[in-house]
C-alpha positions in Angstrom: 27.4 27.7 174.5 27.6 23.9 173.2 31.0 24.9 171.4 32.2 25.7 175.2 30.8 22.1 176.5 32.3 20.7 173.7 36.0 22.4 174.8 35.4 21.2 178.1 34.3 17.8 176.7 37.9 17.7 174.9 39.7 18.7 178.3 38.1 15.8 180.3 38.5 13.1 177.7 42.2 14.2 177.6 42.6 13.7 181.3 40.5 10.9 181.5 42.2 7.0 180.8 40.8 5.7 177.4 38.4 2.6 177.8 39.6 -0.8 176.6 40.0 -0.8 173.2 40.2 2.7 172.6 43.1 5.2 171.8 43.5 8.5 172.4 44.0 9.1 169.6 40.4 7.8 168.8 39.0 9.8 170.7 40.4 13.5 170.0 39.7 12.7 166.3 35.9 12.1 167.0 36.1 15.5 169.0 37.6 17.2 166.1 34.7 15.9 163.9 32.2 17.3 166.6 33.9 20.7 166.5 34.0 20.6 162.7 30.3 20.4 162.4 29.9 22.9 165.1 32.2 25.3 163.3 30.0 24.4 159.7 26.6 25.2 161.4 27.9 28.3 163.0 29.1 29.4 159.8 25.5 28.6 158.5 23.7 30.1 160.9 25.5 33.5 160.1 24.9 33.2 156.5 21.3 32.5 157.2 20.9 35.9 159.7 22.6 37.7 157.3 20.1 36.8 154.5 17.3 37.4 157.4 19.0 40.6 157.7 19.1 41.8 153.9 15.4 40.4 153.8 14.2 42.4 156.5 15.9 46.2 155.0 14.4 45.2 152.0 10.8 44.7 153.5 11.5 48.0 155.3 11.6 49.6 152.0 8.7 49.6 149.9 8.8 46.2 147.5 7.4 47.3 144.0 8.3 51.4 142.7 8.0 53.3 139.9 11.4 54.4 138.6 12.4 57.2 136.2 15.1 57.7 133.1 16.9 54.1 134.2 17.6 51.8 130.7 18.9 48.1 131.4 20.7 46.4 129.0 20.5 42.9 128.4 22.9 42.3 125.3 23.5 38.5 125.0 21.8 37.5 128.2 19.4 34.6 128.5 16.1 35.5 127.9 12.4 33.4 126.8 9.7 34.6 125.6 9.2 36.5 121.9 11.2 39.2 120.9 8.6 41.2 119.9 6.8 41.1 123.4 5.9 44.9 124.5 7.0 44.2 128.4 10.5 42.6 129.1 11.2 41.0 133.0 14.9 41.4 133.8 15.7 39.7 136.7 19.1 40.2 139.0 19.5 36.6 141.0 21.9 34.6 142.5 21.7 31.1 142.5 22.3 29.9 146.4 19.6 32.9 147.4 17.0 30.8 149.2 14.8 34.2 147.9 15.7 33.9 144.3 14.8 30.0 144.7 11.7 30.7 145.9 10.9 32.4 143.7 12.0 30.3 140.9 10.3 27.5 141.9 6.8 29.2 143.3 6.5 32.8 141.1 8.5 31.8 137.9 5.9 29.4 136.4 2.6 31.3 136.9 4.7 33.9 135.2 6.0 32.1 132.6 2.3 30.7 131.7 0.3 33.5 131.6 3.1 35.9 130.0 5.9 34.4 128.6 4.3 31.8 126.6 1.5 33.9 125.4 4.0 36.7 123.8 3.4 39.5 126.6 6.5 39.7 128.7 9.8 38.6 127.4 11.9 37.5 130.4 15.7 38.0 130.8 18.3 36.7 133.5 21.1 38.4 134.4 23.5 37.1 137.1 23.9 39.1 140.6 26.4 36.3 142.6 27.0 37.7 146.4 29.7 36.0 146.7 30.4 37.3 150.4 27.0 35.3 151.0 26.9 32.8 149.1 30.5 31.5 148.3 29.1 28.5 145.6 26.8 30.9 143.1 29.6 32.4 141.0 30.9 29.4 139.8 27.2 28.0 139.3 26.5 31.1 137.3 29.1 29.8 135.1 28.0 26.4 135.4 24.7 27.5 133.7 26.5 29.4 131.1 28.3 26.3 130.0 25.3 23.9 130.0 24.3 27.0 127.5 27.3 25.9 125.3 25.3 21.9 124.8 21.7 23.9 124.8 21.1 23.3 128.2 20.7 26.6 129.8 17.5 26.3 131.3 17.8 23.1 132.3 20.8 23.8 134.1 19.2 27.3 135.7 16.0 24.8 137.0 18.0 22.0 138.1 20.4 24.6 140.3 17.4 26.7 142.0 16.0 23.3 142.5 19.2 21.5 144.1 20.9 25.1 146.0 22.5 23.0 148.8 24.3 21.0 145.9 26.7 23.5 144.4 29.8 22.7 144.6 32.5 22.0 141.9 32.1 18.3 142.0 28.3 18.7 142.8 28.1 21.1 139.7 29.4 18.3 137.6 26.6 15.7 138.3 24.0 18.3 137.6 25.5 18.4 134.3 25.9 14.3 133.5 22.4 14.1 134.7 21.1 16.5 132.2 23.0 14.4 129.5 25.8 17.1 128.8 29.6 16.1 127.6 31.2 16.0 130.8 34.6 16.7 129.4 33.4 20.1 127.3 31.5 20.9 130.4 34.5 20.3 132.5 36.8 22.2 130.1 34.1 25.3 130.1 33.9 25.5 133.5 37.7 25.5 134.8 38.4 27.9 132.1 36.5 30.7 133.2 35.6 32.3 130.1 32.6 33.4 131.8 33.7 35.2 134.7 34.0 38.8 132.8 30.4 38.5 131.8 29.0 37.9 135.3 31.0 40.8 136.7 29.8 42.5 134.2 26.1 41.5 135.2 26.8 43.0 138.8 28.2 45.6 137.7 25.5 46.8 135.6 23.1 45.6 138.6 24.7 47.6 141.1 24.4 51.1 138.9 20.6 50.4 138.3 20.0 50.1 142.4 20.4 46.7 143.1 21.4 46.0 147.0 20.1 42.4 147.3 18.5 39.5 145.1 16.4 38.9 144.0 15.9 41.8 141.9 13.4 42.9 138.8 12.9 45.7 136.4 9.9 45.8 134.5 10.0 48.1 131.6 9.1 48.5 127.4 11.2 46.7 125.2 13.4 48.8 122.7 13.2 47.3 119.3 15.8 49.8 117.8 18.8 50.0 121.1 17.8 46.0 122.7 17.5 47.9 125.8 14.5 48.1 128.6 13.4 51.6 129.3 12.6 50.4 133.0 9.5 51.3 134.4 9.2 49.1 137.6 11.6 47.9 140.3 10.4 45.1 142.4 12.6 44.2 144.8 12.5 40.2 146.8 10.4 37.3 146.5 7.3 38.7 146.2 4.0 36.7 145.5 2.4 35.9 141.9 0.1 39.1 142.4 2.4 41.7 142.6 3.9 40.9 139.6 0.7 40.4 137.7 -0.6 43.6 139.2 2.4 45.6 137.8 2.6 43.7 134.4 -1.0 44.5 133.6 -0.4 48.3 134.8 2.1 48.9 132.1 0.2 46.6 129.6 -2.6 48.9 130.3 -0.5 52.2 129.8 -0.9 54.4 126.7 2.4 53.9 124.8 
C-alpha cells in the first residue's frame, strides 16, 4: 500500500511545476531514494517472515529427541572445552540467524560456565550458512575462519553474533582491525576463498544428520579412538539454558 502512494506520489510531482529553486531532477532523485528504502524494507520484512516461518515448523516439531545410529564428525572444526570431556555439543549455526544469536549471546555462556570450563562438555561449531536467508553469513563464516589464521577465532565468532546487521565485506573488515588482526593477511584470506570447500562441507554433513534450520545441536559421547560423536540428542532452535542442562545431565547420568 505505501509503495502505491509512493507511485502516485512520483506521478503528481512529475506533473506538478517544481518550486523555486528546485529541479526536477531534484525531486525524482529524492523519490528514487524513497522507493529504494521501500524496496530494502520489503525485502526485510520477507526475510524476517521467512525466519518466522522456519521458527514456527520447528516449534511444531518437538525441540529436544533422542536419536539413534547417527555419528557427527567434527575433524578440524573449532571446538573449546577438554578433549577428554565425556559429552561433546556440536552446534550447526549460521551467523545472520537472529536464533543462532540468541542464542550465542543468552544460552552460550551459562553453557560454557557450568560445562565447558569445568571439563564436562567439549563444544564444537560447525557452519550451516542459509545463504537463501541470509545472503552475508557465508562470507562471515569465512571471515571467522581467517581471524582463526591470527588466533582470533573466537573473538571473531563473538564479535559477529554480537554485530549481525554488520556483515558485510567492508563491515567484515573493521571487525577484524578492531580485534587487532593484520588487515592485509585478513584481507588476502578472505578474497581468496580457501575456506569455502570447508563450509560446504559443514552443510553438507549438516543436511545428512537432519538439519532443516539453525540453529542446530547434537549431543552425544565423544569417541577417543574415530574423533567422532556417537549422537545421542538433537535439539533443534534457540532453546532456553534448561533444556540444555536438562539433556546434558541425562547423558552425564547414563551408564556408559
Amino acid at each position: 500500500m505505501r509503495a502505491l502512494f509512493v507511485s502516485l506520489l512520483a506521478l503528481l510531482f512529475l506533473a506538478l511545476p517544481s518550486p523555486p529553486g528546485f529541479s526536477q531532477s531534484d525531486d525524482l532523485k529524492s523519490l528514487r531514494n524513497e522507493i529504494d528504502a521501500l524496496k530494502e524494507e520489503q525485502r526485510a520484512l520477507r526475510k524476517e517472515l521467512q525466519e518466522l516461518v522456519t521458527s514456527l515448523r520447528e516449534r511444531g516439531g518437538p525441540t529436544t529427541r533422542d536419536v539413534r545410529d547417527l555419528t557427527i564428525g567434527v575433524g578440524q572444526s573449532p571446538s573449546q572445552g577438554s578433549d577428554t570431556a565425556v559429552l561433546t555439543l556440536v552446534e550447526f549455526s549460521d551467523y545472520q540467524c537472529p536464533f543462532c544469536g540468541r542464542y550465542a549471546r543468552e544460552t552460550s555462556p551459562q553453557i560454557r560456565r557450568d560445562y565447558i570450563e569445568t571439563g564436562k562438555v567439549k563444544y564444537v561449531f560447525r557452519d550451516f550458512p542459509l545463504e537463501s536467508l541470509h545472503p552475508d553469513a557465508f562470507k562471515a563464516a569465512e571471515a571467522a575462519h581467517c581471524a582463526g589464521e591470527q588466533g582470533k577465532y573466537w573473538e571473531m565468532h563473538d564479535r559477529l553474533f554480537a554485530n549481525q546487521r554488520a556483515l558485510g565485506v567492508a563491515q567484515l573488515a573493521l571487525h577484524a582491525q578492531a580485534l587487532g588482526l593484520d588487515s592485509q593477511k585478513f584481507g588476502q584470506c578472505l578474497e581468496s576463498g580457501k575456506y569455502t570447500a570447508g563450509i560446504r562441507k559443514d552443510l553438507e554433513d549438516g543436511q545428512q544428520a537432519g538439519v532443516r534450520g539453525t540453529p542446530t545441536f547434537f549431543l552425544g559421547v565423544s569417541d577417543a579412538k574415530t574423533g567422532q560423536i556417537r549422537a545421542a540428542k538433537m535439539i533443534v532452535g534457540s532453546q532456553p539454558y534448561a533444556r540444555f542442562k536438562e539433556a546434558i545431565e541425562a547423558l552425564l547420568a547414563a551408564p556408559k
